[in-house]
VEXBA-481996 format. One record per atom (N, C-alpha, C, O): x, y, z; atom name; residue number from 1; residue in three letters. Coordinates in steps of 0.1 Angstrom, whole numbers, plus 5000, padded with zeros to 4 digits. Each point is the difference from the previous one (the first is absolute). Layout:
<X->X	Y->Y	Z->Z	pami->CA	kolkol->NUM	tike->ALA>
...
END
This chain:
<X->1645	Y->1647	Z->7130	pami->N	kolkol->1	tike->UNK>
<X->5007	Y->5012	Z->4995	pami->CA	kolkol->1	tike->UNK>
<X->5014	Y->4996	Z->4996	pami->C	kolkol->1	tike->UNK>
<X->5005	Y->4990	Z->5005	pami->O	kolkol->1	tike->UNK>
<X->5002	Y->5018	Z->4985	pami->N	kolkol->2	tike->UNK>
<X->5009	Y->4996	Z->4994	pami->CA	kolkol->2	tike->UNK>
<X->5007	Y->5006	Z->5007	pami->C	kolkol->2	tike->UNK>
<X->4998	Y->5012	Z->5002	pami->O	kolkol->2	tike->UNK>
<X->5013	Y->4982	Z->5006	pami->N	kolkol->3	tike->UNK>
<X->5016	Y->5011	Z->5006	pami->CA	kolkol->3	tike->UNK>
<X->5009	Y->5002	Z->4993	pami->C	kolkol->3	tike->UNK>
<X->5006	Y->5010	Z->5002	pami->O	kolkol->3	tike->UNK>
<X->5001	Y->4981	Z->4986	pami->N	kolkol->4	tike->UNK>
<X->5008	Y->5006	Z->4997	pami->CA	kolkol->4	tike->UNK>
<X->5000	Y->5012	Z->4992	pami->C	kolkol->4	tike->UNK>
<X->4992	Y->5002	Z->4991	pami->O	kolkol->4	tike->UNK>
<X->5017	Y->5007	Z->5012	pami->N	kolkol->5	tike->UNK>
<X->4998	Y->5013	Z->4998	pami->CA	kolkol->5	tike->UNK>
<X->5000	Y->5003	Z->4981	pami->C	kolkol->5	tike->UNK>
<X->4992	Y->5006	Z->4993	pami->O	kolkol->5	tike->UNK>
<X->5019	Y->4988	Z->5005	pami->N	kolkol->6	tike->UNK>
<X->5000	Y->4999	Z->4982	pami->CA	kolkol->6	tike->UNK>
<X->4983	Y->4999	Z->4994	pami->C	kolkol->6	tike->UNK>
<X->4995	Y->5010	Z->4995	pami->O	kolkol->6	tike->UNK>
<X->4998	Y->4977	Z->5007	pami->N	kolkol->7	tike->UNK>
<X->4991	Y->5001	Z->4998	pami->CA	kolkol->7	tike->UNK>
<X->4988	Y->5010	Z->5007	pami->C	kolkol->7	tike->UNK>
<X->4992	Y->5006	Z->4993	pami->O	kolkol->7	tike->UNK>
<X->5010	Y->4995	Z->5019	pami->N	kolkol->8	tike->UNK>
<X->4988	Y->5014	Z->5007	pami->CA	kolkol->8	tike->UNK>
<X->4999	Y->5009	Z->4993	pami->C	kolkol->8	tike->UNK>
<X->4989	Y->5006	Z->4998	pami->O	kolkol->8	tike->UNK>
<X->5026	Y->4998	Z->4995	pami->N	kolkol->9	tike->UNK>
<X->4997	Y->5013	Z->4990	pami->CA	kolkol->9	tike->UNK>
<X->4998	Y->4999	Z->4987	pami->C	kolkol->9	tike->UNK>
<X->4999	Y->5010	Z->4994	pami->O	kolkol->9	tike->UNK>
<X->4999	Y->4978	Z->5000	pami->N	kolkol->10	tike->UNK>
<X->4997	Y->4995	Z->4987	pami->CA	kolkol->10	tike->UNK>
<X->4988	Y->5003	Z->5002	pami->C	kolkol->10	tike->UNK>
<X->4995	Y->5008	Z->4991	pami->O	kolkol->10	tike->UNK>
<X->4996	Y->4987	Z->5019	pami->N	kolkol->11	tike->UNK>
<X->4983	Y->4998	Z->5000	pami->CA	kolkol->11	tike->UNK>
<X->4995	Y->5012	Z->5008	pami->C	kolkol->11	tike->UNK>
<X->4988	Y->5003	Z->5002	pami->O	kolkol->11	tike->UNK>
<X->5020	Y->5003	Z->5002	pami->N	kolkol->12	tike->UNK>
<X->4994	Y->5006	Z->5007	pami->CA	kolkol->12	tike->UNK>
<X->4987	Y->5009	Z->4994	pami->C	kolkol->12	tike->UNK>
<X->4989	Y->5000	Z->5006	pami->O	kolkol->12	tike->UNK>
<X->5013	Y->5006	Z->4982	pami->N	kolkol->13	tike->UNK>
<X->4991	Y->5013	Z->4994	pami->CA	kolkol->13	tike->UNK>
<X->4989	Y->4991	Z->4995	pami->C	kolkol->13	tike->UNK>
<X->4988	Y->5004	Z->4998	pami->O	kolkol->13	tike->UNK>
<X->5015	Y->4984	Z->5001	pami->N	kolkol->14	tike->UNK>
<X->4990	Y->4985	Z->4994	pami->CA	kolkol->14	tike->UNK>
<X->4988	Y->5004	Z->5008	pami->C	kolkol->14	tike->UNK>
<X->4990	Y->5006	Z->4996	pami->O	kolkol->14	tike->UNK>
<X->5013	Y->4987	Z->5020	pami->N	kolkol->15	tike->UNK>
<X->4990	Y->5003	Z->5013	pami->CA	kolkol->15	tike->UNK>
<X->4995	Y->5010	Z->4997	pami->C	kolkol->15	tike->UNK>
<X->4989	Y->5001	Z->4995	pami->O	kolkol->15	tike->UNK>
<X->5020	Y->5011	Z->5010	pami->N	kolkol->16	tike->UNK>
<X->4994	Y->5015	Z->4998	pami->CA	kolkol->16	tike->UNK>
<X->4988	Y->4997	Z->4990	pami->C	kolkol->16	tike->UNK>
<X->4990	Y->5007	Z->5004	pami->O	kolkol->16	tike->UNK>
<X->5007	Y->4989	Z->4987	pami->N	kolkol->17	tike->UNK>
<X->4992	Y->5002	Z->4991	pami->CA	kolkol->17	tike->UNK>
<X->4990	Y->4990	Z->5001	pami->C	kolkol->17	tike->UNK>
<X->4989	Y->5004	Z->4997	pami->O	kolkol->17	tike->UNK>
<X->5012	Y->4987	Z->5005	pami->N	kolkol->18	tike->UNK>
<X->4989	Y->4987	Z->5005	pami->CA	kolkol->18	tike->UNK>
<X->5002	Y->4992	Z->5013	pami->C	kolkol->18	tike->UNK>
<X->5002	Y->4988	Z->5003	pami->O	kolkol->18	tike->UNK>
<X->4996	Y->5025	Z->5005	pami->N	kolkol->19	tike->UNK>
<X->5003	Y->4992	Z->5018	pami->CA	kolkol->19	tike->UNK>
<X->4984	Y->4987	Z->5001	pami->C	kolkol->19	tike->UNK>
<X->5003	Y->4989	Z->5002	pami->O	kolkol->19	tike->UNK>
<X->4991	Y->5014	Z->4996	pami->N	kolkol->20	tike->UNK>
<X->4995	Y->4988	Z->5000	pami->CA	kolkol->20	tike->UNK>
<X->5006	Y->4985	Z->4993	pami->C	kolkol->20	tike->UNK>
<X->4998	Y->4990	Z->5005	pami->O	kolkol->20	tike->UNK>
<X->5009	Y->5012	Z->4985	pami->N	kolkol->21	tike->UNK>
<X->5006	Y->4989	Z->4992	pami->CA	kolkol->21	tike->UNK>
<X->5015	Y->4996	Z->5010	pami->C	kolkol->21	tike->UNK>
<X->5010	Y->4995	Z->4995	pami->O	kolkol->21	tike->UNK>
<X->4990	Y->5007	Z->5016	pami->N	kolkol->22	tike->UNK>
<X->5014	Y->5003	Z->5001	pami->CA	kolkol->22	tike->UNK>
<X->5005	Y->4986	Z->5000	pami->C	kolkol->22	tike->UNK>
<X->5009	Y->4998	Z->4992	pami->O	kolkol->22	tike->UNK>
<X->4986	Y->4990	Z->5016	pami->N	kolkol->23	tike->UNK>
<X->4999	Y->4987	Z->5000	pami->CA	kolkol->23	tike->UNK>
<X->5008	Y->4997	Z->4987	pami->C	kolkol->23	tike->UNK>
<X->5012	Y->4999	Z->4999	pami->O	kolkol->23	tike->UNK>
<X->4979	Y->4999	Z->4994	pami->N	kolkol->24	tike->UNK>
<X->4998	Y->4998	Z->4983	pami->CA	kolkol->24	tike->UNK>
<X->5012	Y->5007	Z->4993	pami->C	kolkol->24	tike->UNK>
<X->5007	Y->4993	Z->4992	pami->O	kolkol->24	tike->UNK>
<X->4997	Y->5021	Z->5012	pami->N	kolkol->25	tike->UNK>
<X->5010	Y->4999	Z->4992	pami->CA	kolkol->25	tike->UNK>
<X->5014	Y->5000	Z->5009	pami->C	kolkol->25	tike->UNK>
<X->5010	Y->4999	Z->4993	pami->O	kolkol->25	tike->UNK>
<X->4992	Y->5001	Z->5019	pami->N	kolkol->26	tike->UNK>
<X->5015	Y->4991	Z->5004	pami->CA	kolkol->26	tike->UNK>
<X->5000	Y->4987	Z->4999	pami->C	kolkol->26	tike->UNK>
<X->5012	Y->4995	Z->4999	pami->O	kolkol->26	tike->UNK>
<X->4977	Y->4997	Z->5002	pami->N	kolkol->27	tike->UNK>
<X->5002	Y->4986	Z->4996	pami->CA	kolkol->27	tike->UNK>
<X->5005	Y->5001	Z->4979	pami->C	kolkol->27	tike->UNK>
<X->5007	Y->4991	Z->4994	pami->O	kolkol->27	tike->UNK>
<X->4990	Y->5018	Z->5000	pami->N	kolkol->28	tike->UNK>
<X->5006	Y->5001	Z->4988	pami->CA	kolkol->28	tike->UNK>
<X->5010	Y->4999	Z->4997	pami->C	kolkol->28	tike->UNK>
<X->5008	Y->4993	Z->4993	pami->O	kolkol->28	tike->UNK>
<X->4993	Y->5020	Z->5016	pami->N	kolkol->29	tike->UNK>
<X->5018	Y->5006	Z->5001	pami->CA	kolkol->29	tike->UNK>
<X->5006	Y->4985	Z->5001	pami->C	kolkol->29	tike->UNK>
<X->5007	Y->4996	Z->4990	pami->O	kolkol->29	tike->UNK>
<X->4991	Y->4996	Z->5019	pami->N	kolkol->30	tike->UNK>
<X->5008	Y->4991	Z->5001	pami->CA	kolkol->30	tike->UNK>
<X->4999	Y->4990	Z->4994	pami->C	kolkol->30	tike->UNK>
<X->5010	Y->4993	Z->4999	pami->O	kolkol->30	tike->UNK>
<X->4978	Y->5003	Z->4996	pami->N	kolkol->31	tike->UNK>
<X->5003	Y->4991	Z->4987	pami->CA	kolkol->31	tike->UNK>
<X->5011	Y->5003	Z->4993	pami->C	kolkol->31	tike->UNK>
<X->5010	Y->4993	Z->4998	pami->O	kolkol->31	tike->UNK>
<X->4988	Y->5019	Z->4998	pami->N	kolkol->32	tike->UNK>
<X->5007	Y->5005	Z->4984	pami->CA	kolkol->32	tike->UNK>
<X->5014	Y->4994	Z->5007	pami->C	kolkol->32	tike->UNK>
<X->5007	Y->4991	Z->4997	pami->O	kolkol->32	tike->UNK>
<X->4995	Y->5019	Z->5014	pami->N	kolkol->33	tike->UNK>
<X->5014	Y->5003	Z->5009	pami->CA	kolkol->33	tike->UNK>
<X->5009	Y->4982	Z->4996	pami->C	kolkol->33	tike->UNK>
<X->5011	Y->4998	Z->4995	pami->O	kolkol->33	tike->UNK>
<X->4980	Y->4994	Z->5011	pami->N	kolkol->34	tike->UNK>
<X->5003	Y->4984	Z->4999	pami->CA	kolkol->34	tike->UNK>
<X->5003	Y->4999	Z->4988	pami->C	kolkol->34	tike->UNK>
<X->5011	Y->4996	Z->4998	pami->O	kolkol->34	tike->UNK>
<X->4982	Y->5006	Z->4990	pami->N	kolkol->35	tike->UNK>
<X->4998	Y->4995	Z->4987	pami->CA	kolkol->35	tike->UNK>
<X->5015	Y->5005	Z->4993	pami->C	kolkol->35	tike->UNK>
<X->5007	Y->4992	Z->4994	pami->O	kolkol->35	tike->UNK>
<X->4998	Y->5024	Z->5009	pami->N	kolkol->36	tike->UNK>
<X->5010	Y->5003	Z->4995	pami->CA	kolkol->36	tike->UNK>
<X->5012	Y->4995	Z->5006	pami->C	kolkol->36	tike->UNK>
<X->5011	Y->5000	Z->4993	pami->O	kolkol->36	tike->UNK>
<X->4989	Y->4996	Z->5021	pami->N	kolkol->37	tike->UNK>
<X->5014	Y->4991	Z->5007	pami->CA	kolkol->37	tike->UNK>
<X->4998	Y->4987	Z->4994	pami->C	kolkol->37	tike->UNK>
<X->5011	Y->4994	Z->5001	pami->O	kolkol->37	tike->UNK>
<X->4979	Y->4999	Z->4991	pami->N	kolkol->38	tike->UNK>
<X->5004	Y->4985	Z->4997	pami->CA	kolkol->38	tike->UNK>
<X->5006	Y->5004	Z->4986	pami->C	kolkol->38	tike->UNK>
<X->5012	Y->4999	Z->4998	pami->O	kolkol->38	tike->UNK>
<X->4982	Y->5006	Z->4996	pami->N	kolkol->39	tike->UNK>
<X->5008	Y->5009	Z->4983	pami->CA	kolkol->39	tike->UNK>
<X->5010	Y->5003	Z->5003	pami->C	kolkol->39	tike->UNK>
<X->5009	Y->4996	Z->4992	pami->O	kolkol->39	tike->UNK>
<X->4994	Y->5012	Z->5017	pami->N	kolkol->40	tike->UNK>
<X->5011	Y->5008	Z->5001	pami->CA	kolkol->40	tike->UNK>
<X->5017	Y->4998	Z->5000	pami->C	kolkol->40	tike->UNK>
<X->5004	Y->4991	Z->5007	pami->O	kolkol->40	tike->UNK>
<X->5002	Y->5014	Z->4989	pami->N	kolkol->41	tike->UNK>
<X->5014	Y->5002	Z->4997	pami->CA	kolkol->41	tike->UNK>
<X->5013	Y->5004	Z->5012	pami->C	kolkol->41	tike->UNK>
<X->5007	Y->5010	Z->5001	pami->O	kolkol->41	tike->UNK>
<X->4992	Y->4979	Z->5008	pami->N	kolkol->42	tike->UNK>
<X->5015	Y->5004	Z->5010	pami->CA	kolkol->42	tike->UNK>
<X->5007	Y->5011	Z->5001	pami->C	kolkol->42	tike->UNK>
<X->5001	Y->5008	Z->5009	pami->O	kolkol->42	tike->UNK>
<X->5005	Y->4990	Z->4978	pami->N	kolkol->43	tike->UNK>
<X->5014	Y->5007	Z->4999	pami->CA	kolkol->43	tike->UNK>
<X->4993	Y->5015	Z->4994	pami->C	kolkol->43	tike->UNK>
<X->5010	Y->5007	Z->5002	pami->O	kolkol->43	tike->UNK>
<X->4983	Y->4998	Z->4993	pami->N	kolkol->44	tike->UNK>
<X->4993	Y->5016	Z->4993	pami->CA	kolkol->44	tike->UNK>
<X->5001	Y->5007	Z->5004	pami->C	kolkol->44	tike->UNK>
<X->4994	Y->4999	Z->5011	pami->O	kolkol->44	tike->UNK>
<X->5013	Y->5015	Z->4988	pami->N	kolkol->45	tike->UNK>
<X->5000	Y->5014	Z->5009	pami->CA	kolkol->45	tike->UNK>
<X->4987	Y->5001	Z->4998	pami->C	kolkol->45	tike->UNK>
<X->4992	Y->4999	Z->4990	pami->O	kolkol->45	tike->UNK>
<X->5009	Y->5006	Z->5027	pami->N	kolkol->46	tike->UNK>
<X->4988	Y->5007	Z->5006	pami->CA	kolkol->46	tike->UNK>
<X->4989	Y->4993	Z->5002	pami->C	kolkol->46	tike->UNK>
<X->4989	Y->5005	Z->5000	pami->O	kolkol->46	tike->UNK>
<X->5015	Y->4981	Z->5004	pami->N	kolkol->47	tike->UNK>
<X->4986	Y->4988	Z->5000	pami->CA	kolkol->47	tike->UNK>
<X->4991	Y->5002	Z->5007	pami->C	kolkol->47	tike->UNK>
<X->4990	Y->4992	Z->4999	pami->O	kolkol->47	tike->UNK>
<X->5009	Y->5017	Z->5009	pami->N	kolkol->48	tike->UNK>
<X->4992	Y->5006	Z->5013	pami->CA	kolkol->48	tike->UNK>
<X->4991	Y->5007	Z->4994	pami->C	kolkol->48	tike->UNK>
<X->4988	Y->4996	Z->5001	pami->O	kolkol->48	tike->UNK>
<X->5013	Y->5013	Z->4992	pami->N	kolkol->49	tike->UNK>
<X->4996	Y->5012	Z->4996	pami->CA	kolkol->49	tike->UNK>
<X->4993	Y->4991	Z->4989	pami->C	kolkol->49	tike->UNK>
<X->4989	Y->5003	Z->4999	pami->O	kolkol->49	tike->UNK>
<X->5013	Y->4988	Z->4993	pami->N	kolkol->50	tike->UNK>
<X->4994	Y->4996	Z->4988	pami->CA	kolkol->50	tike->UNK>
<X->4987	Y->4988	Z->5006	pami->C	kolkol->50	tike->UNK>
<X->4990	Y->4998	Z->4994	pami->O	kolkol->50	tike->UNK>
<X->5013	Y->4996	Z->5017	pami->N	kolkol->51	tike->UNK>
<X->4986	Y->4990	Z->5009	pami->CA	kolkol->51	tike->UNK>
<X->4994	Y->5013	Z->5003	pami->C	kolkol->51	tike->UNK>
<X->4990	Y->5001	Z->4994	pami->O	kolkol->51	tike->UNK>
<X->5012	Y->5010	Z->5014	pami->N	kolkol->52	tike->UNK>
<X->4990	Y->5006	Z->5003	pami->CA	kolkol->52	tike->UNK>
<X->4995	Y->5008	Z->4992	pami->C	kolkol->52	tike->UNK>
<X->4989	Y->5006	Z->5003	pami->O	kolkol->52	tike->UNK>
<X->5016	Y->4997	Z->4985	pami->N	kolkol->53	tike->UNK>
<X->4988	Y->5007	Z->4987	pami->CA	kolkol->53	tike->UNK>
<X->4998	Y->4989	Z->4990	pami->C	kolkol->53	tike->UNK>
<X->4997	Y->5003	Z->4989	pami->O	kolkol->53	tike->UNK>
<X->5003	Y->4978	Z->5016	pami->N	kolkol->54	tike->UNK>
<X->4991	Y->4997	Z->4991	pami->CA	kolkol->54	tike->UNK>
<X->4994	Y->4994	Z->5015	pami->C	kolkol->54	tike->UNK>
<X->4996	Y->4988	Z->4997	pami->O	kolkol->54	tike->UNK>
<X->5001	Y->5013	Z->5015	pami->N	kolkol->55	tike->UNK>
<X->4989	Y->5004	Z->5012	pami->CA	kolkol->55	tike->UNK>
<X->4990	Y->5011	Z->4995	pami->C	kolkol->55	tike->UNK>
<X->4988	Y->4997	Z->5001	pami->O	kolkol->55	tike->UNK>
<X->5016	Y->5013	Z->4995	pami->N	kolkol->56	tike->UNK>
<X->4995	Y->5010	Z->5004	pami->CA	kolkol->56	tike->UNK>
<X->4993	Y->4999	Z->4983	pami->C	kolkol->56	tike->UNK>
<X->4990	Y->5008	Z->4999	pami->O	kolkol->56	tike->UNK>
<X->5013	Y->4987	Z->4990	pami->N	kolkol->57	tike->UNK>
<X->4991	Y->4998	Z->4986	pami->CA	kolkol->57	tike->UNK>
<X->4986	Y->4991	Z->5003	pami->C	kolkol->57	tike->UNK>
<X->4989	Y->5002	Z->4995	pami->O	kolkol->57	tike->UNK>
<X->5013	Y->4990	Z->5012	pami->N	kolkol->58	tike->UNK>
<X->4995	Y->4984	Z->5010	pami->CA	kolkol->58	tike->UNK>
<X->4986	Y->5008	Z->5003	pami->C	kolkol->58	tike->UNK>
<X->4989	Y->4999	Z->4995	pami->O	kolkol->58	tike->UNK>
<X->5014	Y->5009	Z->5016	pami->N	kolkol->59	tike->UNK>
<X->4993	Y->5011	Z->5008	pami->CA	kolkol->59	tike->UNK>
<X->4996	Y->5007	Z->4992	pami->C	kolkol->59	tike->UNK>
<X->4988	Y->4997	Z->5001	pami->O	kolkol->59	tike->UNK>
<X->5013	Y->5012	Z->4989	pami->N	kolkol->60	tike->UNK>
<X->4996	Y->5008	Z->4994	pami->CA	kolkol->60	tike->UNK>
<X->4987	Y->4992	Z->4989	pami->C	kolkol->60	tike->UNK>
<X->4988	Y->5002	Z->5002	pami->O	kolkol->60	tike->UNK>
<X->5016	Y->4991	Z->4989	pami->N	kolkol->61	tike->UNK>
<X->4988	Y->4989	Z->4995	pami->CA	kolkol->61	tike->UNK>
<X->4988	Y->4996	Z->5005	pami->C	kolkol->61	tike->UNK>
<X->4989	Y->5000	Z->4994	pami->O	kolkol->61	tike->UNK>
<X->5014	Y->4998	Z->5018	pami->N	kolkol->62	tike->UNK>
<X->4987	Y->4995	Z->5010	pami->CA	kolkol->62	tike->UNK>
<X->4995	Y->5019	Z->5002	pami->C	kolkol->62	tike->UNK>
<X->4988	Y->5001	Z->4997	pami->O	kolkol->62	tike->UNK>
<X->5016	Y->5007	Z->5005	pami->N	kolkol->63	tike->UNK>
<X->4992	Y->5008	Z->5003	pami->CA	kolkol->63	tike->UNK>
<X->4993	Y->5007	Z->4985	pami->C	kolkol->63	tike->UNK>
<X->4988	Y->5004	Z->5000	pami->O	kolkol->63	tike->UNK>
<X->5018	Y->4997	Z->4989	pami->N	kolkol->64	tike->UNK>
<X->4994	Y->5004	Z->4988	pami->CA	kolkol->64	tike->UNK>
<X->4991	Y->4992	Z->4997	pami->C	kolkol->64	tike->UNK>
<X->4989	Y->5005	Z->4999	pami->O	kolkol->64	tike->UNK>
<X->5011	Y->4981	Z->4998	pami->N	kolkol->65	tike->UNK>
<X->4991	Y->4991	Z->5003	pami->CA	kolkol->65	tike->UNK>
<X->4986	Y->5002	Z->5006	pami->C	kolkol->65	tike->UNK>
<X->4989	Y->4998	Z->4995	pami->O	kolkol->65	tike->UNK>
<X->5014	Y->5009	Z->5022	pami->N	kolkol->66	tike->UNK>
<X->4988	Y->5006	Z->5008	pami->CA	kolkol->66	tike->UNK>
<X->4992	Y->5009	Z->4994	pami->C	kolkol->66	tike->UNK>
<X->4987	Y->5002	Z->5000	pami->O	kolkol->66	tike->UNK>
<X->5027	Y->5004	Z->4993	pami->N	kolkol->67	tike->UNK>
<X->4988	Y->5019	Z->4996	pami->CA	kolkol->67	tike->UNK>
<X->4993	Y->4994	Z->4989	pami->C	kolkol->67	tike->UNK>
<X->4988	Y->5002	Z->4998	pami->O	kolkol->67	tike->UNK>
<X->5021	Y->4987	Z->4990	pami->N	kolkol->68	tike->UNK>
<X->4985	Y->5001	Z->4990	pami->CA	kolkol->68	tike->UNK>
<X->4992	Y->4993	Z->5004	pami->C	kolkol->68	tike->UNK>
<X->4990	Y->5001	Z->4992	pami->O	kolkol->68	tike->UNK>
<X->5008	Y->4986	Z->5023	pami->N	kolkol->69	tike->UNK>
<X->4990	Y->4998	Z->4997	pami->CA	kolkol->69	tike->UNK>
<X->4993	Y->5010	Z->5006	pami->C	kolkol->69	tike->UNK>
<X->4988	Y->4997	Z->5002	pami->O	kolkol->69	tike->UNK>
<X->5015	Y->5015	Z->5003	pami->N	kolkol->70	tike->UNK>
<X->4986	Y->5007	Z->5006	pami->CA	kolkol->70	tike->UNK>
<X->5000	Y->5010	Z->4988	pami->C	kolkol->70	tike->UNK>
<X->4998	Y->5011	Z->5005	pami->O	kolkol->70	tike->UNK>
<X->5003	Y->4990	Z->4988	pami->N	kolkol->71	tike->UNK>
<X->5000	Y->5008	Z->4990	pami->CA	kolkol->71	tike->UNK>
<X->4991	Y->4997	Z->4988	pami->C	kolkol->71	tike->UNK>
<X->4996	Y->5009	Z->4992	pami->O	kolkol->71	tike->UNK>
<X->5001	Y->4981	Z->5008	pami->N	kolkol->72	tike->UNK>
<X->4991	Y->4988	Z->4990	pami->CA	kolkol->72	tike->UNK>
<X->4987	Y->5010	Z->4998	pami->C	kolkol->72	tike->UNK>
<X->4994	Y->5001	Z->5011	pami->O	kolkol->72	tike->UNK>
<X->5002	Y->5006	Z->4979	pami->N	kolkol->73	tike->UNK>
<X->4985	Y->5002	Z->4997	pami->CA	kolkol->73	tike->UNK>
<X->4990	Y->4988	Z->5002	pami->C	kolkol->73	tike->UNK>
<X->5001	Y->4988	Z->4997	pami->O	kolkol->73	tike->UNK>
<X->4987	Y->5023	Z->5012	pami->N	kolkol->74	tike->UNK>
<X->4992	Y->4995	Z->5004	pami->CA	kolkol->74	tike->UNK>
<X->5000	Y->4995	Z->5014	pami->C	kolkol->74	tike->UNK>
<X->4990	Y->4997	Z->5006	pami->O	kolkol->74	tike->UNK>
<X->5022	Y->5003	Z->5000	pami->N	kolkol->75	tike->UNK>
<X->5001	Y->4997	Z->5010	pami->CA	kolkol->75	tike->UNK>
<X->4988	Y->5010	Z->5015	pami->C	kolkol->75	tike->UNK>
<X->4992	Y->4994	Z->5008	pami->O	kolkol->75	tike->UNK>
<X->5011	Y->5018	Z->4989	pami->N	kolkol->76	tike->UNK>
<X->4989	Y->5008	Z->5008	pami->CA	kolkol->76	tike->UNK>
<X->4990	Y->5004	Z->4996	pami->C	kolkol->76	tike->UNK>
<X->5000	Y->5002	Z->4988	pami->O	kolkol->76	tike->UNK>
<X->4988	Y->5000	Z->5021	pami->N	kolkol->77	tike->UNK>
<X->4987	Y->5003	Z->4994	pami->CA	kolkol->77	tike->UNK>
<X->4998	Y->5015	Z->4993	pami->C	kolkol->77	tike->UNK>
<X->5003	Y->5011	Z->5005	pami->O	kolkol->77	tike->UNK>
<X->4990	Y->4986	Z->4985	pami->N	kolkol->78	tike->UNK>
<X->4996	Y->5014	Z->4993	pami->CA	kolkol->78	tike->UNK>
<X->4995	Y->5013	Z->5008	pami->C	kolkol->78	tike->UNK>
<X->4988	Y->4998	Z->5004	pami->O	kolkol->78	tike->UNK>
<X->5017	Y->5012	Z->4999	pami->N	kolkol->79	tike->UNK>
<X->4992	Y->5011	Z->5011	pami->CA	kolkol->79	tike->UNK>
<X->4987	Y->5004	Z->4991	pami->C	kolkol->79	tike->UNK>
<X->4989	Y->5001	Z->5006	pami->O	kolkol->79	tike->UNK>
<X->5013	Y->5002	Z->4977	pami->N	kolkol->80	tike->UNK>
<X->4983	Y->5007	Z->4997	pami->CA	kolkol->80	tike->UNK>
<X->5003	Y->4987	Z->4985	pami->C	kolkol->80	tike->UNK>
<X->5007	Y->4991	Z->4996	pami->O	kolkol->80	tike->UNK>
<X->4981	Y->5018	Z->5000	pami->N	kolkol->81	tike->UNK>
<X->4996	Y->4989	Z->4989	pami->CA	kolkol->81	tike->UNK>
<X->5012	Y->5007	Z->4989	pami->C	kolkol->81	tike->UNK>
<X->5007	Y->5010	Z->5000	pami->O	kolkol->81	tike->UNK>
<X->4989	Y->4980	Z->4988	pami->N	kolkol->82	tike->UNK>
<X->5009	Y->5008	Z->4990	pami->CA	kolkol->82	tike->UNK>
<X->4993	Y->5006	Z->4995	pami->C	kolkol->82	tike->UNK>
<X->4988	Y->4996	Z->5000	pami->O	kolkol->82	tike->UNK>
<X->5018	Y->5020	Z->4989	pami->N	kolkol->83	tike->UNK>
<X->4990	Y->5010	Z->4989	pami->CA	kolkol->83	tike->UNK>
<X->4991	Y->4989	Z->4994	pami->C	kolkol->83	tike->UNK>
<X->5000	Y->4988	Z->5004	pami->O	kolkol->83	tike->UNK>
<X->4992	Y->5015	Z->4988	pami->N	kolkol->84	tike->UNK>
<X->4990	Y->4997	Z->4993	pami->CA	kolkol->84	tike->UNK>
<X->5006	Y->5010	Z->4985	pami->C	kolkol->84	tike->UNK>
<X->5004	Y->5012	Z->4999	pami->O	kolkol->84	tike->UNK>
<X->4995	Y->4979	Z->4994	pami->N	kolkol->85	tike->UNK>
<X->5007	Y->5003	Z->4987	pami->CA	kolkol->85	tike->UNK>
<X->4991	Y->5011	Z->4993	pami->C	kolkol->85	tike->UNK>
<X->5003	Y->5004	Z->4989	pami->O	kolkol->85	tike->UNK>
END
């Protein structure tokens, strides 16, 4: 589980939405989180605020990612047959 608080509230609605994923997506969070501190700019107002919304873009990817793949036609079985033309 992620403690620091900046990030808790970045991900948090993430979880809310795929508590099963939750693993999956704080280990994201923190990829990205890492990925934007080696890029990132020292001296930039508001540097805090700018790692944790490109955390929380990181996080968000991986879960749109989730929804199309469950979204994919064909994925669930047919309940009736189709019309007859």
């Amino acid at each position: 589980m992620i403690d620091e608080s900046g990030l808790c509230r970045v991900v948090w609605l993430l979880l809310q939405s795929c508590p099963g994923k939750a693993a999956d997506i704080e280990a994201e969070t923190l990829a990205a989180f890492l990925a934007a501190v080696a890029c990132g700019e020292p001296g930039r107002a508001r540097l805090a605020s700018r790692l944790c919304r490109l955390a929380s873009i990181g996080a968000s990817r991986l879960v749109q990612g989730e929804g199309a793949e469950r979204a994919r036609p064909g994925a669930d079985p047919v309940s009736a047959a189709p019309p007859r033309p």
